[in-house]
N, C-alpha and C positions, 0 to 999 in steps of 0.2 A: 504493500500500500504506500504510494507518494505521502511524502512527508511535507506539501507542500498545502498552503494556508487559499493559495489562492492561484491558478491557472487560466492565461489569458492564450488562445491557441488561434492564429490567425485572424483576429478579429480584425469584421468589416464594418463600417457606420458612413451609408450615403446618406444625403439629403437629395430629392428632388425636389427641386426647382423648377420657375418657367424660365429661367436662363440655362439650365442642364444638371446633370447629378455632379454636386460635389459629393467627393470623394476624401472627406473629412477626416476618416480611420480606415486606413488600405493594408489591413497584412498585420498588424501586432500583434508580439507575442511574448509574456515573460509569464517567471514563475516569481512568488513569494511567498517565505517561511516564515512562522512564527517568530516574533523579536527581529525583523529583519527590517533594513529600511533601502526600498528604491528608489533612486532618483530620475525621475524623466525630466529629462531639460530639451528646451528647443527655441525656436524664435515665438513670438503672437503665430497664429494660425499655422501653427506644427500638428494641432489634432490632440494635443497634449490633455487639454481639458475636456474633450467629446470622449476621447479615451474612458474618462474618471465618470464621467456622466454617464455611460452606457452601461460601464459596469454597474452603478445606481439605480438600473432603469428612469432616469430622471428625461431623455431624449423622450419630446413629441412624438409620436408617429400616426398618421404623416408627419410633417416630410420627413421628419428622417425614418430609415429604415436598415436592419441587420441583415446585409447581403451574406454573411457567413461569419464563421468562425465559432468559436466558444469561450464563456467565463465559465470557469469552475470553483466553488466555491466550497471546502475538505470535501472534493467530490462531486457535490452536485449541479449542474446546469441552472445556474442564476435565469437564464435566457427564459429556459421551459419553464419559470415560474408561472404561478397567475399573479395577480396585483395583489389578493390579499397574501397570497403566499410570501412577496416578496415585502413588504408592508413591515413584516416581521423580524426580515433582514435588515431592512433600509434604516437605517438609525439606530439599529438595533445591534445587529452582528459587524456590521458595515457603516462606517461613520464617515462625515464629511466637512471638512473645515471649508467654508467656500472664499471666493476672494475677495469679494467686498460685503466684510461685515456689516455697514449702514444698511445695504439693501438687502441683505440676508434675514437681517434680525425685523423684528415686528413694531415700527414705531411707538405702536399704542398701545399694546401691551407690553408689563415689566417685565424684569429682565428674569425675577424670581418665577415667573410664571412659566414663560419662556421655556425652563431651564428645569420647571417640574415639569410639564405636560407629556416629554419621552418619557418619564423615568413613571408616569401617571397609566401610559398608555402601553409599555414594553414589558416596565416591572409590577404593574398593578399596585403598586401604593394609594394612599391614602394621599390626600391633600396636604395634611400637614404633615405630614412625614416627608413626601416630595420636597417641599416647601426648604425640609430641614437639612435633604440633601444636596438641593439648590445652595445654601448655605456654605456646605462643604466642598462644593466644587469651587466657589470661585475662591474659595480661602486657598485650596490646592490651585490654582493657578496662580497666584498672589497678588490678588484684586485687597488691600486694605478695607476693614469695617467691613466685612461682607454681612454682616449683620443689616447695615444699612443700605448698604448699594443694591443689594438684592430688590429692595423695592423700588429703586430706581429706572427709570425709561432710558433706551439707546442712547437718544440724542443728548444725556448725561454724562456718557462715558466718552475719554478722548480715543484716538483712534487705535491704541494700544492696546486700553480697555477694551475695548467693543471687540480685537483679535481674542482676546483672553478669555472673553465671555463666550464665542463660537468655538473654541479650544473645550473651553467647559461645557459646552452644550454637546459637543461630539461626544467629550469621553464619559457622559454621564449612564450611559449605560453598560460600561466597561464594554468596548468593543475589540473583535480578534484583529479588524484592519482601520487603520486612520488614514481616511486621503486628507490630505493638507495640500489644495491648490492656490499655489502662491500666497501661503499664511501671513510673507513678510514683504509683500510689496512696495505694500504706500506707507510703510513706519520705516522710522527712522533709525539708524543704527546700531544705536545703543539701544532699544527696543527689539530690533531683529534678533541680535543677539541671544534675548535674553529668552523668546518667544522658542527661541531653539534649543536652548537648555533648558526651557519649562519642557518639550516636546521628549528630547531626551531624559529628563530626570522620568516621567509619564512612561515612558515603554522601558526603562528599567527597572520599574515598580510594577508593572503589569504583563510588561513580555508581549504588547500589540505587535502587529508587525503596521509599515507606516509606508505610503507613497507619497512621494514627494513631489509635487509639483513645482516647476522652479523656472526661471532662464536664468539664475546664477548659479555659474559653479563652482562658486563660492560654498555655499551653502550645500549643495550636492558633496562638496570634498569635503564637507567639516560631518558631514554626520549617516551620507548614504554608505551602503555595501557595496548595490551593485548599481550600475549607471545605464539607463536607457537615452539614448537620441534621439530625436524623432523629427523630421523633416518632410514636407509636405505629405503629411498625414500617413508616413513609413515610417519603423524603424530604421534607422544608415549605421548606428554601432551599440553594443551589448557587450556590459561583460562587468566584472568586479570593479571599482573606484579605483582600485590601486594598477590594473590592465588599461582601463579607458585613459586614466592622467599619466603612466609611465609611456604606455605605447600609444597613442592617439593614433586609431588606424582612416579614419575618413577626411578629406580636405573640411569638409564642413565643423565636422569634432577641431580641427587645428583653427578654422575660422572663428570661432567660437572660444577658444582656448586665446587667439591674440586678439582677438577684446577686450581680454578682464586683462586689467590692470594689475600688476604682480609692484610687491614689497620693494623687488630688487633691480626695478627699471631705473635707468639713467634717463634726463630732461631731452636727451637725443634720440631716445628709442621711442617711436610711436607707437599708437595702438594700431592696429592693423584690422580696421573694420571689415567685415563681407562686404563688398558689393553690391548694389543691385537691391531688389525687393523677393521675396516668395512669389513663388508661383500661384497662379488664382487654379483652386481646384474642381475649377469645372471645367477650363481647361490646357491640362499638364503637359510640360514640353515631354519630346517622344524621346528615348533612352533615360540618360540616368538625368532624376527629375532637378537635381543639383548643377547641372551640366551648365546651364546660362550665367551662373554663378561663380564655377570653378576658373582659378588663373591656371589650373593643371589639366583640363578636361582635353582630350583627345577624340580624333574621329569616329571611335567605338562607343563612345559615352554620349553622343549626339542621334547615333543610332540601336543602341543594344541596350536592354533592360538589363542591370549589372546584378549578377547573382551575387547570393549572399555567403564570404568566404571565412574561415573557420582561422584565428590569429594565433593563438594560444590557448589551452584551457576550454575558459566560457567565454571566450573575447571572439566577437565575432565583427565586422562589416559590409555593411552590403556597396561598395566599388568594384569595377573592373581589374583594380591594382592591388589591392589592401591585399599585403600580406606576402607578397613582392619584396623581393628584396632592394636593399636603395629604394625605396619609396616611404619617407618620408620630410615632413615638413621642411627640413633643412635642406635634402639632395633638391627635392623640385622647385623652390626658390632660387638657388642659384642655379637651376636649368632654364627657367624663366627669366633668370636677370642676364643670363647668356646669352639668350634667343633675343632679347631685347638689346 
């Protein structure tokens, strides 16, 4: 029996449109164990968040719809649920930190309420008991006075707070998986920070396993295992934090890699932005969807769908090159500053 918490096996998630089917989630596929933390990072419209939403059942349908693949959940097809079946799971087994707390949370109702109504409706509590556990969550996230913030409205809490209370609203029904999509966007620093050691102290007190939603890999490097890419709505590299940051086998993973800003940059080393914009995914250039993008791309990347090559281990990318020897970020920069 797989030892694995949660199994995502080719999944597909289009939307149809009157402009054509985007093609949102094209192919993904990872596994995740208990106490584990994945990081999927990508640009805006990577597919990254439809990804986290489908596994939720939270996607519309229409328009969107699941052209294939499978979630497994210890086993079982989240997909083949009914509603009320999944109802059970949704908040329940399966928890969600979403990305902007303002619009997440319920203006008009408090925060205590909020924050008993799962635990009212998954745990079967009583009101006051809810109430009391509402209490305890936000003191474990370390909301001060939670005694009285609890009967506080959203639009009382700063933007830190109002992270901390949909933190607390996920784990209040101890769940096996926490998605956290982009938990530390719009805060500030020293906030980020600390929303990340509240998240880590939490799954080593509980043993969740946790997806990470991110485009920093910053944050990806401080606290994931294993690292997902994901670029117009595909996986492009897979494999352990410590695989993906030593050997970075795809041009978009190294694109990606010389935009963050590093400690030990000189005032003469620039940052080295991607290019270009994403591809609109209704409709994808033909080979490798990257290609428009790439300063490395070659004639076969313009015409061939680049299969997906085996690096090391569990490191995987899907280029025509990766895994080639001489192919990497430093050999094809100065092949490109020669040609030029």
């Amino acid at each position: 029996m797989s030892d694995n918490i949660l199994e995502v096996k080719d999944l597909k998630m289009y939307f149809h449109t009157r402009d054509g089917v985007v093609k949102a989630v094209n192919g993904v596929s990872y596994d995740l164990k208990k106490n584990q933390t994945l990081g999927i990072v990508g640009e805006s419209g990577s597919g990254k968040s439809v990804t986290a939403m489908t596994i939720m059942r939270l996607i519309q349908m229409p328009p969107g719809h699941i052209e294939g693949g499978e979630v497994l959940y210890n086993g079982q097809s989240i997909l083949d649920l009914s509603e009320d079946e999944m109802r059970k799971i949704r908040g329940n087994k399966i928890a969600m930190i979403f990305q902007d707390p303002m619009t997440s949370l319920n203006p008009v109702y408090r925060v205590g309420r909020q924050l008993a109504e799962p635990l009212m409706i998954h745990k079967g509590m009583k009101k006051k008991e809810a109430l009391a556990r509402a209490v305890e969550l936000l003191r474990l996230v370390g909301i001060p006075h939670p005694e009285e913030r609890v009967k506080d409205y959203p639009h009382q809490f700063s933007g830190g707070m109002r992270q901390r209370v949909m933190i607390a609203m996920a784990l209040a029904c101890d769940p096996d998986i926490l998605i956290a999509d982009e938990p530390t966007t719009a805060l500030d620093v020293t906030i980020q920070a600390q929303i990340i050691e509240l998240m880590q102290d939490v799954q080593q007190r509980t043993g969740n396993a946790i997806i990470m939603i991110t485009h920093d890999l910053g944050v990806v490097a401080d606290m994931a295992d294993n690292v997902l890419v994901m670029y117009a709505g595909k996986p492009v590299e897979y494999g352990t934090t410590e695989e993906v940051f030593k050997k970075p086998s795809h041009p978009y993973t190294w694109g990606l890699m010389g935009s963050l800003p590093r400690a030990d940059m000189t005032e003469k080393e620039p940052l080295m932005p991607i290019h270009g914009m994403p591809p609109s995914l209704v409709d994808l250039p033909s080979g490798c969807s990257f290609h428009p993008r790439c300063p490395y791309a070659k004639d076969i990347c313009r015409t061939e769908v680049p299969s997906t090559h085996v690096i090391e281990g569990m490191h995987t990318a899907t280029c025509h090159f990766a895994g080639e020897s001489g192919f990497t970020r430093e050999v094809m920069e100065k092949e490109v500053g020669q040609s030029e």
